[in-house]
Phi, psi and omega in degrees: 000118163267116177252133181334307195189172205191124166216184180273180191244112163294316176301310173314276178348283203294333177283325159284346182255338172280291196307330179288310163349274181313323136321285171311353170111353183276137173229034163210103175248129172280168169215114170269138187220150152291134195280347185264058126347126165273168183316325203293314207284332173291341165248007146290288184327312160337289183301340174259010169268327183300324152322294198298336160306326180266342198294162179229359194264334172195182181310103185243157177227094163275137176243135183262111210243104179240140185214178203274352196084351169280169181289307163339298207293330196288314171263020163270020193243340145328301207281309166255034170274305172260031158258335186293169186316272173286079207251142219288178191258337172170137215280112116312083191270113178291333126252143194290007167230042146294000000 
């Protein structure tokens, strides 16, 4: 059987890696995105504040860490990302070769 077209499911994605996140004990998770985006990744991004949004055991702070897709853009937006007060424990990077 040939199917018409096949993507990923972002939501799923960004919801099993903040919740597996969130499991592991992390409560400040970044989720890095490009701004220039198709629909599925605007909808990972959702999923993962609603996860995170929904955990119930304690204060958690997700950051939506958007960049231009350059290398420039990525680390400095890194460089201040782990510079804040509160700066994540860890990451969810929407695409790898960000």
């Amino acid at each position: 059987m040939q199917l018409p077209a096949v993507d990923v499911d972002y939501r799923a994605l960004a919801r099993h890696s903040a919740g597996h996140l969130l499991r592991l004990g992390h409560r400040r998770i970044g989720f890095l995105v490009a701004r220039k985006t198709g629909l599925g990744v605007v909808a990972g991004e959702a999923s993962f504040l609603e996860t995170c949004s929904a955990h119930r055991s304690a204060i958690i702070h997700p950051m939506v860490l958007t960049h231009d897709g350059s290398i420039r853009d990525v680390t400095a937006l890194l460089r201040l990302a782990f510079s804040m007060a509160v700066r994540p424990t860890a990451l969810i990077v929407e695409t790898s070769n960000h």
